[in-house]
N, C-alpha and C positions, 0 to 999 in steps of 0.2 A: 766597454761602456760603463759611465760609476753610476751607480746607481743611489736612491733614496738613503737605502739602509745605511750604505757605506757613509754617506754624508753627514746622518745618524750620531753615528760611532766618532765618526771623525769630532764630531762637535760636542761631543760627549767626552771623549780622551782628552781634547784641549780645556775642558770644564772642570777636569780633574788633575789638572795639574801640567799636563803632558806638553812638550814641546811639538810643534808643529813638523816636524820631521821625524820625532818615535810616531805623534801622531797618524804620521799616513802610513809611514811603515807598516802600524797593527791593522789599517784598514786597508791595504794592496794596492794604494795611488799612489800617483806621483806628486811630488813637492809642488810642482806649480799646478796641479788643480786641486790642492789640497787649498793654497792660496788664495787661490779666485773662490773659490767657494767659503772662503774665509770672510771677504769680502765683497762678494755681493750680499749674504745672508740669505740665502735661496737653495732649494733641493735641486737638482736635474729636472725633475716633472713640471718645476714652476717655471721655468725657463727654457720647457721646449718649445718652438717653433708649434702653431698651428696647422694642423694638415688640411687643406680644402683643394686640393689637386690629387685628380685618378692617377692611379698608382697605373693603369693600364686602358686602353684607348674602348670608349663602351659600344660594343655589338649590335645595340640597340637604337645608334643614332641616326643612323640612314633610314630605318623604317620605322619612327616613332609618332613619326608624322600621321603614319597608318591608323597606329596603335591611341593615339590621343583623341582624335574623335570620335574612334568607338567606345572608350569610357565615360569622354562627355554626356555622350546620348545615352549610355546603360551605363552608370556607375558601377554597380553589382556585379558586372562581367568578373570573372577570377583571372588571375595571371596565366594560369596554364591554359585557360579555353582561347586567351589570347595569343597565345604560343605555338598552339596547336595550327591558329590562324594562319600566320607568318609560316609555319611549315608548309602547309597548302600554299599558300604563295609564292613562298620564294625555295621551291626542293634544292634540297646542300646546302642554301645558305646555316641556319643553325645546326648544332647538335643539342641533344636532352641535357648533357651536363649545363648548357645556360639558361634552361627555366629559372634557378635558383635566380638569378642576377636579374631578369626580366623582374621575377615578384619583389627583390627590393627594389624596383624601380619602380613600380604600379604602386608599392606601397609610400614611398614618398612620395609619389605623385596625391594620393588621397589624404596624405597628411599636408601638403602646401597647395592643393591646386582643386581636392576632388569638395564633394558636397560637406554641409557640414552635420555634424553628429548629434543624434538627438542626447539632451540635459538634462540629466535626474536632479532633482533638485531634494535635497533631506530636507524633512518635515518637522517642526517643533510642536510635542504631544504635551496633550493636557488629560491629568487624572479625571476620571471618571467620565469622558467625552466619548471614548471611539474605542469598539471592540472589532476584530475583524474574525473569517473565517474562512476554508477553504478546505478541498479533500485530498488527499498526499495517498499515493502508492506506497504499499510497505514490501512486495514481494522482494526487494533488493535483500533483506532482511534473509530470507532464507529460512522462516520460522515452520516450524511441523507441529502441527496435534497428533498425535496415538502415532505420529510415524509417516504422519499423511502433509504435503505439503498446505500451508495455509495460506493459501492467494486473499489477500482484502487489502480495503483501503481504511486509512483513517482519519472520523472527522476532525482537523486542528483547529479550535477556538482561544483565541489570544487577545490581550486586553495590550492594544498600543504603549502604552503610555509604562508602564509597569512589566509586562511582558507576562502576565501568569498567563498560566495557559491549562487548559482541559479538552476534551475530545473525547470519544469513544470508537470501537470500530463498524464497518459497515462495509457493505459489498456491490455498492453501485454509488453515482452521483445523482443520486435520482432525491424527488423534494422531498420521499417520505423522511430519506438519509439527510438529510437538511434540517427538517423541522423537530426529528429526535433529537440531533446532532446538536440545536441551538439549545432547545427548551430542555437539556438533560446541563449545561454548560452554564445555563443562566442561575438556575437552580443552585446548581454548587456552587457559582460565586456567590448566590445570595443578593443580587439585584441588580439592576438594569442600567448601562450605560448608554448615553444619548443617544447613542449611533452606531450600525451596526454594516461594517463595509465586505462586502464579498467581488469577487469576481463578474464576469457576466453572467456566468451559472447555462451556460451553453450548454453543458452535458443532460444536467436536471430538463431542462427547457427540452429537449429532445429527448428526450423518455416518455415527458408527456404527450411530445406531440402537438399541443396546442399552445399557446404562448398566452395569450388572454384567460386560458384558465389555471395556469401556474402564477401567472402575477397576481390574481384576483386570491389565492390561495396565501402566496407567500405574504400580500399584503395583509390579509386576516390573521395572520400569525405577528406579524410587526404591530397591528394595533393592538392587538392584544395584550403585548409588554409594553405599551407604548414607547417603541425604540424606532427612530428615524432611520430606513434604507437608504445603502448608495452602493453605486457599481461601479466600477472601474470602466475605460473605455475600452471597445473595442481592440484589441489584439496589443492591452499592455497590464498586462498581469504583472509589470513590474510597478503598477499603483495599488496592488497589495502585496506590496513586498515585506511588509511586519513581517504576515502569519508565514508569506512565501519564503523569505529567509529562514526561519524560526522551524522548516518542515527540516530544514538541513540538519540543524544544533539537535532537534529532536529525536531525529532518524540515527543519528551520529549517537547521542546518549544513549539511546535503545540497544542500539549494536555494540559499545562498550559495556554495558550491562551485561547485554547474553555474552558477551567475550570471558568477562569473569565468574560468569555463571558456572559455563564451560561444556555448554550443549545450546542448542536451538530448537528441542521437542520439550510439548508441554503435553499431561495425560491428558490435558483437556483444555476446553476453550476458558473456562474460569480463571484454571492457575494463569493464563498465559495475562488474562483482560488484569489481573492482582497485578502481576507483575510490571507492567505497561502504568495501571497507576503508582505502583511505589516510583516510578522513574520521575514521573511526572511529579507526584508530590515533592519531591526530594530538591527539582529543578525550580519549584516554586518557593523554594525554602529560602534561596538566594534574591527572590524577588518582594520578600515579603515586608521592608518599610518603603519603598515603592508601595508597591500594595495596602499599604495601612493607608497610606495618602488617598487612592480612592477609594475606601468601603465609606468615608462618609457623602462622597461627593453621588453614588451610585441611586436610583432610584426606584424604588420599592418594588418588589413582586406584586404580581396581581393574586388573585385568592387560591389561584391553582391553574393548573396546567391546560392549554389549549388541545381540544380534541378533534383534530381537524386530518380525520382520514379518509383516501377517496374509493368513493363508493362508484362500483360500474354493476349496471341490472343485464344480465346476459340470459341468453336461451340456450340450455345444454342439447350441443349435439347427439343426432343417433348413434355418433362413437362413444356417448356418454365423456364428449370433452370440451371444455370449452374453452379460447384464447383470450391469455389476458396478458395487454402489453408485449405484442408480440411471440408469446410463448404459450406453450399448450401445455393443460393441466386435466387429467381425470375427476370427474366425482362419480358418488355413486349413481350405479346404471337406473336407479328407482327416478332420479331427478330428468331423466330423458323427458324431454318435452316441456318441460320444464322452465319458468324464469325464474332467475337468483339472482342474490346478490352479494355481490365479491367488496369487501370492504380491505383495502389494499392497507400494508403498515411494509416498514423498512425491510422486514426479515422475512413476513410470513403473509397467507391470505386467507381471511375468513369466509366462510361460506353460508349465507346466510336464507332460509328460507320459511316463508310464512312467518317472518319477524321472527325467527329461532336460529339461534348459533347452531350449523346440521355438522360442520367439520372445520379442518384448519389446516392448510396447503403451505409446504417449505414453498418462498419464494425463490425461483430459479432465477441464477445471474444469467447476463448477456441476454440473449435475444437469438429465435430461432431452437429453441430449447424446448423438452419435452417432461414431463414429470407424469405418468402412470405409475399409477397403484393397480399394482396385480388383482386385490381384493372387492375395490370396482366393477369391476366385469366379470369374476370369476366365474360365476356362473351361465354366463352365456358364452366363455372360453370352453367348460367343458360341453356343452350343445354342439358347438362350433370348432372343436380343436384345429381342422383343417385351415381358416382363418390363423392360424398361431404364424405357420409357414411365410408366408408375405407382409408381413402385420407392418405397418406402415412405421410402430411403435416397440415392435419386437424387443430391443435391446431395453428398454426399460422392465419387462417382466424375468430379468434376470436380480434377483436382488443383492448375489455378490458373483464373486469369480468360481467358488462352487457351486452354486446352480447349474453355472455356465457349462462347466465343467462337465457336469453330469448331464445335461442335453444334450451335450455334443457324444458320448459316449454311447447314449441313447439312441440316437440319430444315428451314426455307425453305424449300431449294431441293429438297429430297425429303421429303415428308410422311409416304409411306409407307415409304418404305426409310433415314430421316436416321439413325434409333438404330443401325442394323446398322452403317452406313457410319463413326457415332464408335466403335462399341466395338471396329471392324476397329481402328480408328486406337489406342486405347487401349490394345488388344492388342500393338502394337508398341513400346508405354513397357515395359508389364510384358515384353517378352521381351528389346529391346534396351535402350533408355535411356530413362527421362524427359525428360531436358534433350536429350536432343539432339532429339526428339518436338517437346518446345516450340520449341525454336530454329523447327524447320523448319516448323512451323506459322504461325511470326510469318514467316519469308521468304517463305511461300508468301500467307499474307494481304495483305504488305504488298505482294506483288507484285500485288493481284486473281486470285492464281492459285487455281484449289478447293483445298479443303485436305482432299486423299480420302488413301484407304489409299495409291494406286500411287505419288501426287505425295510424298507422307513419307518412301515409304521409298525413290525417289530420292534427295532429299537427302540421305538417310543415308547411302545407299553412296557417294553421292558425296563426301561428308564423309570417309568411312572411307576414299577411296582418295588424300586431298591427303597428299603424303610429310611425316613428323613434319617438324623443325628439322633437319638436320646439322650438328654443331659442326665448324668442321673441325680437324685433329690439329693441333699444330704440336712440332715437334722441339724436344726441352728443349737449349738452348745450352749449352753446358759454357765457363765462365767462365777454363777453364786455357789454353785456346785462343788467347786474345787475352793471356794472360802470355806464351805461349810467346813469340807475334809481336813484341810489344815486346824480350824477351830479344835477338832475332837480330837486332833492327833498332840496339840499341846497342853490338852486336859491330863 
């Protein structure tokens, strides 16, 4: 068969001089299709014959009949669940090797015959009109503090038209993570664009539980920048597809950064949050005449930052605990009976009583979650050690893996007396130190020695009795001293 190339070659030899018979010779044809292709002026490909006849007779034609009204009526149906069909129907007629041939068959039927496809239509943006927002999963990242995996998400805020972009991170979709998330964004750009387009915010909206008292929220946060809301409809998050696209490029730049970093653990959350912005600044580097274009079009800050955190008035239980937002949290046992008040922010919870800040509670992700503080209750644990045994909350008064450790060892070796014997020990985190507790529970494991109340607080004292560092003094030299010396010595 001659192909292109050869035809190529051929017309390239004759171009150069070549007689039409060395011609084909260098290209492996014959004189007479060397000819015709001389004169038509055409490759082989341009002058095949169109193919629109099956190469082999189709499997499918006897029962399509079946097969074409059940897609009518459910579009959505797959090839195989139809396949599957026709096997129930008709046992032997098919074998598995002709699903393949069925799904190009379903699939040109939905490209000539099936419903039609919904139309993205691109949007033409104008500087300083429309910022959008949205919260992105970062776990794909694979990023570690101290060594510890770091599960969060992060808020992305993006300016349409220009594409800079800013966020921070956060550990729920909830509006306090919103309302940081915007007013920490607005701030660094330095002022306010018309319009401010997010999702439905479904996830927020169900955190709160109520929906009229998240829009009454979210709207005091919008008047207050004077920035006009909009939502995307229902189940088409590809109507913010700016900042949705933009979570890709972002996540994509993040992970080429830690690539040539050439680790994924950071000591701590600081370096990691430095790190996340130089990426960011650096992305906005390539945006910024774009960006010159709207800082003048943007509209002023208000005098300062809106303070709009939710407050819940609870009565603490006689477990000395009270739920908020699905999850249980300890205060102190003095607040039993007690109303307070829980002033909620994106990270943490205040606790507030007789109008006085009394404490300040890590907020716990997800839902169904427990947060005890040993130091809470501690004194009605030791009353009660028996209570320790079935504690509803047990695994929270372990405060690492060597606690744990040392319970169990304790427990062992006394069945009846192990809880009394850890919460002696526990009691001495909460009066003197945690760390130093743990130290002396890894010294005293590692030596096989028990790890009781007497042996802890040994080490302790003995710890507290080794003398700090002394620096010792030394006399600041006065540099006139050795002038003088030289002076008398060229006398």
């Amino acid at each position: 068969m001659t192909t292109d190339h050869q035809i190529r070659r051929l017309i390239g030899a004759m171009n150069r001089g070549k007689g039409i018979s060395k011609a084909a010779m260098a290209v492996g044809i014959d004189i007479k299709t060397a000819r015709k292709y001389r004169e038509i002026r055409k490759l082989p490909s341009e002058i095949k014959p169109e193919h629109s006849w099956r190469t082999r007779k189709d499997p499918f034609e006897e029962t399509w009949s079946e097969i074409e009204p059940l897609l009518n009526e459910s579009p959505r149906l797959e090839a195989k669940t139809l396949f599957e069909h026709l096997l129930d129907m008709h046992p032997g007629k098919y074998q598995n090797g002709q699903l393949r041939t069925l799904q190009r068959k379903v699939k040109c039927w939905r490209a000539t015959k099936g419903p039609s496809k919904e139309v993205f239509f691109p949007q033409k943006h104008y500087p300083g009109i429309l910022c959008a927002s949205d919260f992105t999963h970062m776990k794909s990242l694979k990023v570690t503090i101290a060594g510890e995996p770091f599960d969060h998400l992060f808020y992305h805020f993006g300016l349409t038209y220009s594409n800079w972009e800013a966020g921070n991170f956060c550990f729920s979709e909830s509006f306090e993570c919103l309302n940081e998330g915007l007013q920490r964004a607005l701030w660094k750009l330095g002022g306010v664009p018309a319009k401010h387009r997010t999702d439905r915010l479904t996830a927020a909206v169900n955190k709160e539980c109520n929906r009229e008292e998240f829009t009454a929220r979210y709207n005091a946060l919008l008047r207050h920048y004077g920035i006009e809301g909009m939502a995307t409809n229902p189940n088409s998050g590809n109507e913010n597809g700016d900042v949705e696209q933009s979570h890709d490029g972002f996540k994509n730049a993040i992970d080429q950064a830690l690539l040539m970093r050439g680790n994924r653990n950071f000591d701590n959350r600081s370096d990691y949050e430095l790190f996340v912005t130089g990426v960011i600044n650096k992305r906005n580097l390539s945006r910024q005449q774009k960006f010159e274009e709207e800082i003048p079009l943007l509209k002023m800050l208000p005098s300062g930052k809106l303070e709009i955190k939710k407050t819940l008035s609870l009565k603490v239980g006689k477990s000395s605990t009270i739920n908020v937002m699905h999850n249980t949290y300890s205060v102190n046992s003095r607040l039993i009976g007690e109303r307070i008040e829980i002033r909620v922010n994106s990270e943490y919870l205040e606790v507030w009583y007789g109008q006085k800040h009394v404490d300040t509670l890590p907020r716990l992700r997800g839902e169904s979650k427990s947060s005890i503080n040993y130091r809470h209750i501690m004194d009605w644990l030791i009353r009660k050690p028996g209570a320790f045994e079935n504690y509803r909350h047990r695994d929270d008064l372990f405060p690492s893996t060597t606690f744990r450790i040392a319970y169990d060892l304790l427990k062992n070796k006394y069945p009846d007396t192990g809880n009394k014997k850890y919460i002696a020990i526990l009691s001495i985190a909460a009066k003197e130190s945690e760390y130093k507790v743990e130290c002396s529970l890894k010294l005293l494991m590692g030596q096989n020695i028990e790890p009781n109340y007497e042996n802890v607080m040994a080490n302790i004292l003995a710890i507290d009795k080794i003398p700090s560092r002394i620096d010792p003094e030394v006399t600041e030299v006065k540099l006139s001293m050795y002038d003088s010396m030289l002076t008398c010595g060229s006398v």
